[in-house]
C-alpha positions in Angstrom: 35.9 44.2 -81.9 38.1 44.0 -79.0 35.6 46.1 -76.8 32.9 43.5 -77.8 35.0 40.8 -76.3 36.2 42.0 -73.5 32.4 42.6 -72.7 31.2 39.0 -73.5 34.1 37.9 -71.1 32.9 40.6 -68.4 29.5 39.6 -68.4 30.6 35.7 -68.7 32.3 36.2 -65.3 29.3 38.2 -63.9 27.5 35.5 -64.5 29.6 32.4 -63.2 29.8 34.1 -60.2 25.6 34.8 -59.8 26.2 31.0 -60.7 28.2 30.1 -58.0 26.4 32.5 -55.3 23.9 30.8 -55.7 25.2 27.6 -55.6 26.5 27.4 -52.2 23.2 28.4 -50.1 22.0 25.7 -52.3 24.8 23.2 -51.4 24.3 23.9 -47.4 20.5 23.4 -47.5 20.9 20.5 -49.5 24.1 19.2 -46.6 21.3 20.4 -43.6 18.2 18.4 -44.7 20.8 15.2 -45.4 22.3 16.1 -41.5 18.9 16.5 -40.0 17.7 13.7 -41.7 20.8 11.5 -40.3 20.1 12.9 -36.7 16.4 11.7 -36.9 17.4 8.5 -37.8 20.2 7.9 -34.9 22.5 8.2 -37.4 24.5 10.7 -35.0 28.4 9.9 -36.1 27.5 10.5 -39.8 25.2 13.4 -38.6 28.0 14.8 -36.5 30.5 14.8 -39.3 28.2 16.7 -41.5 27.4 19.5 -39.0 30.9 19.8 -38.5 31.4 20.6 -42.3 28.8 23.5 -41.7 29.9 25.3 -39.3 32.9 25.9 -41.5 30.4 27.4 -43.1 28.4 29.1 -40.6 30.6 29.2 -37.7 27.7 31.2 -35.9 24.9 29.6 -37.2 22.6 28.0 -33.9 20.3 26.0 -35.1 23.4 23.7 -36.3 25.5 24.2 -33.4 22.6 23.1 -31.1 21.8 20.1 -33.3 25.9 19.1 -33.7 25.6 19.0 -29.6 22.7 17.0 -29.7 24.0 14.4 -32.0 27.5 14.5 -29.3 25.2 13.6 -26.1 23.4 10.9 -28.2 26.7 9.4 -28.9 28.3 9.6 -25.1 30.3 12.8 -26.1 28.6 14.6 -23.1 31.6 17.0 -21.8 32.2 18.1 -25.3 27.6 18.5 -26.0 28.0 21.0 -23.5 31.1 23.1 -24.4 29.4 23.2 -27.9 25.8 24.7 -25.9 28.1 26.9 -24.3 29.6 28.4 -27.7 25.6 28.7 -28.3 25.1 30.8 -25.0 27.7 32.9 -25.8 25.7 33.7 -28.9 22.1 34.0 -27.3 20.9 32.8 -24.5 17.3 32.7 -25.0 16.7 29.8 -26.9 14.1 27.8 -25.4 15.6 24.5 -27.4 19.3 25.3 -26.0 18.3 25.1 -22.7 16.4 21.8 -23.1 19.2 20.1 -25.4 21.4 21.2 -22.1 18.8 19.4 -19.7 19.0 16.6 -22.2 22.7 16.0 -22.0 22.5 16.5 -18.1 20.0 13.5 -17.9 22.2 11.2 -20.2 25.0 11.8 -18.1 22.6 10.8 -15.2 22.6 14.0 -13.6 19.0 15.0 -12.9 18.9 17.8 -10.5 20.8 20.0 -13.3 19.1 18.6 -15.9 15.8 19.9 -14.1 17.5 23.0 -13.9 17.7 23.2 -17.5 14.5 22.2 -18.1 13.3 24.8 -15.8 14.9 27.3 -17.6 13.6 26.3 -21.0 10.0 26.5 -19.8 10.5 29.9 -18.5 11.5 31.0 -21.9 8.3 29.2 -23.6 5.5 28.1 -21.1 3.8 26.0 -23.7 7.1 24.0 -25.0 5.1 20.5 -24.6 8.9 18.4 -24.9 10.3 20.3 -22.4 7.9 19.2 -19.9 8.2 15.4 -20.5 11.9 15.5 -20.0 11.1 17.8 -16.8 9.0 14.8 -15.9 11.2 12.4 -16.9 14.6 14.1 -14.5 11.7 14.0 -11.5 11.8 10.5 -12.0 14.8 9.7 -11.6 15.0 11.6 -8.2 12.0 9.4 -7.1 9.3 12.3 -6.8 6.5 10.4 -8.7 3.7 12.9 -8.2 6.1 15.7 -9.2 7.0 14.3 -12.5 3.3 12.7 -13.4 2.1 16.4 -13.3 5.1 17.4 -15.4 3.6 14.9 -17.7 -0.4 15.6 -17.2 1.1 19.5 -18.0 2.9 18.1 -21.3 0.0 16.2 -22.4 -2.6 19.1 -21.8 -0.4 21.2 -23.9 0.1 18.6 -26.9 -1.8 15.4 -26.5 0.1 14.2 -29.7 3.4 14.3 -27.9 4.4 10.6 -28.5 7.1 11.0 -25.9 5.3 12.2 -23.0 2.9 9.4 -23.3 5.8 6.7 -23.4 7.4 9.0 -20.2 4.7 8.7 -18.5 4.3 5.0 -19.4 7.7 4.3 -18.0 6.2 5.7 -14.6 3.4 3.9 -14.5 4.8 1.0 -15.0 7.4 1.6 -12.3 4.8 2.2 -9.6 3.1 -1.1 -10.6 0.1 0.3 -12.6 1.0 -2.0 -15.5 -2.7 -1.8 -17.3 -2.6 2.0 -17.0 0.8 1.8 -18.1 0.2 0.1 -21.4 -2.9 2.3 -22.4 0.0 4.9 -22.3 2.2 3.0 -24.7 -0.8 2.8 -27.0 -1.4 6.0 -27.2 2.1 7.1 -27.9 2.0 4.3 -30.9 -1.2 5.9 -32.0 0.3 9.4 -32.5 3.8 7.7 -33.9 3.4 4.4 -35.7 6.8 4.0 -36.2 8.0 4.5 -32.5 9.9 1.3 -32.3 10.9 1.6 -27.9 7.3 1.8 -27.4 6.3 -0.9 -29.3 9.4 -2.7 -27.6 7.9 -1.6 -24.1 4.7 -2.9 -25.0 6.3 -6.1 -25.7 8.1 -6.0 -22.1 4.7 -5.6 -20.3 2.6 -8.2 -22.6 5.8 -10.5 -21.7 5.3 -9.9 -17.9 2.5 -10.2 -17.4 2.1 -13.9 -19.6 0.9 -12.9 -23.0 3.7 -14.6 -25.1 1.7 -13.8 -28.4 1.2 -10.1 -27.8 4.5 -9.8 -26.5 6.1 -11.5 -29.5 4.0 -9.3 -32.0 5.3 -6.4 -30.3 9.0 -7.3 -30.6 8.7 -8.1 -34.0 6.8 -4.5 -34.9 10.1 -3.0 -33.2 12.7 -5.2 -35.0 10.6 -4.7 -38.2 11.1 -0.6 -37.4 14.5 -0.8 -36.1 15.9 -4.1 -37.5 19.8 -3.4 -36.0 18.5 -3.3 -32.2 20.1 -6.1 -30.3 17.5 -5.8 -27.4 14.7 -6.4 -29.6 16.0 -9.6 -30.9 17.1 -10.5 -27.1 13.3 -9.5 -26.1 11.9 -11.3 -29.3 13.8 -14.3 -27.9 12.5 -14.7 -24.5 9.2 -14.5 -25.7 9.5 -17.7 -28.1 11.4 -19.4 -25.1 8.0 -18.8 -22.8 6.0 -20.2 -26.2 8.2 -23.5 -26.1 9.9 -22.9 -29.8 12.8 -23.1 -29.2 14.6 -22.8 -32.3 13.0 -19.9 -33.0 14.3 -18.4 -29.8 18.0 -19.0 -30.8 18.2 -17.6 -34.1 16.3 -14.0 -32.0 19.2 -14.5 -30.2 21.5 -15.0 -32.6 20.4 -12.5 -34.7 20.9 -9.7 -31.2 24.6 -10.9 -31.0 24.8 -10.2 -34.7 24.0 -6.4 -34.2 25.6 -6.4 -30.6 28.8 -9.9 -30.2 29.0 -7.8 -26.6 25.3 -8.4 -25.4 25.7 -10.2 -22.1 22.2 -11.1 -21.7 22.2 -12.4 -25.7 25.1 -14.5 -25.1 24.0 -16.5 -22.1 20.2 -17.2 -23.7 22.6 -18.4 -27.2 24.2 -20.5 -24.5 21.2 -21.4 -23.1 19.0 -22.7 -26.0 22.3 -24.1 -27.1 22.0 -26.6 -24.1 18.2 -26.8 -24.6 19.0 -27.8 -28.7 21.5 -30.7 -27.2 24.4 -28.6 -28.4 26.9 -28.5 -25.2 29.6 -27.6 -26.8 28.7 -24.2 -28.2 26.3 -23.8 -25.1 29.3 -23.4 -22.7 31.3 -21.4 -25.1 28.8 -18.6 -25.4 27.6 -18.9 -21.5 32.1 -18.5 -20.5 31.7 -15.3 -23.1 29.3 -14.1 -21.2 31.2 -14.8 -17.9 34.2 -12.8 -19.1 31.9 -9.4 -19.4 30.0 -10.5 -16.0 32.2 -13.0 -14.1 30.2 -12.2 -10.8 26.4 -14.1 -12.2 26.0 -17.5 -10.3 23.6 -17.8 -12.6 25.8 -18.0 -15.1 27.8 -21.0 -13.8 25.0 -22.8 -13.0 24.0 -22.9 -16.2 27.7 -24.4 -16.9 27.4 -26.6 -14.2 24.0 -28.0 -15.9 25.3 -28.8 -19.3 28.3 -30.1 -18.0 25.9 -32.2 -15.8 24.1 -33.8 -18.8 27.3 -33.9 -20.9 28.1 -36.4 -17.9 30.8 -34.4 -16.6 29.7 -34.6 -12.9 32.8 -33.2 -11.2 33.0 -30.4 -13.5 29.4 -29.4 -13.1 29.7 -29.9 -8.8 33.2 -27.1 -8.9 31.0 -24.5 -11.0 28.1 -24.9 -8.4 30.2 -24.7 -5.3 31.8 -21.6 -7.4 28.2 -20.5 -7.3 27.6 -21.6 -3.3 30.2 -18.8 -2.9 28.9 -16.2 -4.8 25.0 -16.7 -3.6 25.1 -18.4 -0.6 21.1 -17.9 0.2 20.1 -19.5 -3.3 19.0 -23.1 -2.2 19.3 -24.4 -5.9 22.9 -24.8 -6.0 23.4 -27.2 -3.0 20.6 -29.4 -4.0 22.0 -29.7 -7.4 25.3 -30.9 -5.9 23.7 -33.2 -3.9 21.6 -34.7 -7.0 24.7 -36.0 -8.4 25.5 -38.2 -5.4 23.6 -41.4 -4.8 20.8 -41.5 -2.1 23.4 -43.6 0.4 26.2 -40.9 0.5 26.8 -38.7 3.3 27.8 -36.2 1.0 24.2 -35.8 -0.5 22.4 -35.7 2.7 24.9 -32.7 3.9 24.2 -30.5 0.7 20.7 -31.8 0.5 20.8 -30.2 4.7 21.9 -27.1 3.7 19.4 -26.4 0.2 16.7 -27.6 3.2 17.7 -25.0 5.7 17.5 -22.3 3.0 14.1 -23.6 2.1 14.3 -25.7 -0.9 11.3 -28.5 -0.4 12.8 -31.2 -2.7 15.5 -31.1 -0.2 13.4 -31.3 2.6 11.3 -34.2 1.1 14.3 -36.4 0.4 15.2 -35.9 4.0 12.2 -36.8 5.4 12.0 -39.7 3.2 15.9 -40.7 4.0 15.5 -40.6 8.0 18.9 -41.5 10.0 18.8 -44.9 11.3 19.8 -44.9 14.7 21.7 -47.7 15.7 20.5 -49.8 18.4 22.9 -51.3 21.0 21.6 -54.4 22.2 21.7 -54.6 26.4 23.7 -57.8 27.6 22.0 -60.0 29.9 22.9 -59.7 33.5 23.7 -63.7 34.6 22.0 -64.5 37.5 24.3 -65.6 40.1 23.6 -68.6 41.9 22.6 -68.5 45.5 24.3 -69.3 48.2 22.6 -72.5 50.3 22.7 -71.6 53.8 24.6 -74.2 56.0 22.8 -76.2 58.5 23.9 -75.5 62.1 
């Protein structure tokens, strides 16, 4: 009886541990796919933590070493991206997706003649590795050599004509060298192959919004917001296009909404500002625009935007010390003189000498008023000479 249960006790153990063996691959799968799925998402912090847990794991294992260095350059954490690659080096060497990932830290830390070293590299080890080529392109740009980096992404394309990134790459170069229409079929064609690509929908938006399709523009910011709805810059964007179709309370809560997801975004603080003053609210219009001045005190800009509200809040002085604040930091912008001088009366000598300078640097309102406003010379009347009498000559 005893030999029975020391048996069913044996083979109870056998078992938990077959159990538990095959548990854990289980478990570290399961940790991957939530990792990877983290890292797709930009989720990099909470990626990064979980990549960390596996390599107490798998201490040697690549494919999460190289993915736990790609979530550190995403995040800024480009010193400590490439001592991880390194630890993957010393392991093998040949990995086509090492060397890329290195190429990709490189160009984040705006360093594109080794990044294209690494790309380089990567290519040699696979020839047809359609990703690596758009980042080569991509590092080519950055060192101006246009031609050079539009074949990098002609090569990329021929290779994989899905590649969603090369297309918005090579977008980005068109659009730089001015070939805007060209540029957006690009940006198409990268939505086409990924719908939910929310920069290039974003992009899009930037080159509808340049070139004075409000609508399209505004369609395009709100497909990116719907696809990534924590993106300051898309609200921002979203914004200025709803400023350009005159609604503007529809433009500040975009721009509210940006400085929900970002309370640091310079250029979303001074367009809160901004339609603050346009929606008659001074108050909170100068408090955002002075937030703004504390990240970037340097913006005339900026002040003169101050200056204005302070202008209609019939604060005259206040308004002329932020534009002569804004005289010093831009002295060739004619605006700011002619607004000083709008706040003097047509008879003052102080408004004809700002109205002189905004003239001489071009600014025709100026150079209206002055033309219309002529000095009067004075005219000194000439005193009549008396005629003297003459003497009569005496009769000899």
């Amino acid at each position: 009886m005893k030999c029975i249960l020391v048996l069913m006790c044996l083979f109870f153990c056998i078992g938990q541990n077959i159990l538990l063996s095959a548990s854990v691959p289980s478990d570290v799968a399961d940790m991957k796919y939530r990792a990877d799925s983290l890292k797709r998402t930009k989720s990099y912090n909470e990626a990064l933590q979980l990549y960390d847990s596996l390599l107490i794991e798998e201490p040697s294992d690549m494919d999460i070493m190289i993915s736990k260095g790609i979530c550190q350059s995403q995040i800024g954490e480009i010193n400590k991206a490439l001592e991880t690659f390194k630890k993957v080096k010393d392991i093998d060497s040949t990995s086509p997706l090492l060397w890329k990932s290195i190429g990709d830290s490189y160009l984040f830390a705006n360093l594109p003649q080794s990044a294209i070293i690494s790309y380089v590299r990567s290519i040699s080890l696979n020839p047809n590795y359609s990703q690596a080529y758009s980042s080569l392109g991509s590092a080519y740009q950055r060192i101006n050599m246009s031609d050079t980096a539009e074949l990098a992404f002609k090569k990329a394309l021929d290779i994989d004509s899905m590649n969603h990134e090369a297309w918005y790459n090579w977008s980005l170069l068109l659009n730089a060298n001015g070939s805007v229409d060209q540029a957006m079929q690009c940006l198409k064609r990268s939505i086409a192959v990924k719908q939910d690509f929310a920069p290039a929908f974003n992009n899009l938006g930037m080159l509808y919004y340049g070139a004075g399709f409000a609508d399209s523009a505004l369609s395009a910011f709100n497909a990116a917001i719907i696809l990534d709805k924590s993106n300051s810059y898309y609200y921002n964007n979203a914004g200025l296009a709803c400023l350009d179709l005159r609604d503007t309370l529809q433009a500040y809560n975009f721009f509210k909404n940006a400085l929900r997801y970002d309370s640091v975004n310079v250029k979303a603080l001074f367009n809160t500002g901004l339609t603050s003053y346009f929606l008659l609210q001074y108050k909170d219009g100068i408090e955002y625009i002075m937030k703004a001045l504390q990240l970037q005190p340097n913006v005339a800009d900026y002040w003169y935007t101050v200056g204005l509200i302070h202008a209609a809040n019939n604060e005259q002085h206040i308004a002329s010390g932020y534009w002569i604040r804004c005289m010093n930091l831009d002295s060739t912008n004619s605006k700011y003189s002619y607004a000083i001088g709008s706040l003097y009366d047509d008879s003052s000598s102080v408004k004809r000498e700002y109205y002189t300078i905004a003239s001489s640097l071009g600014n025709e309102k100026a150079k209206l008023w002055l033309d219309a406003h002529p000095i009067m010379k004075e005219t000194i009347p000439v005193d009549e000479v008396p005629q003297t009498k003459k003497k009569k000559k005496k009769k000899r």
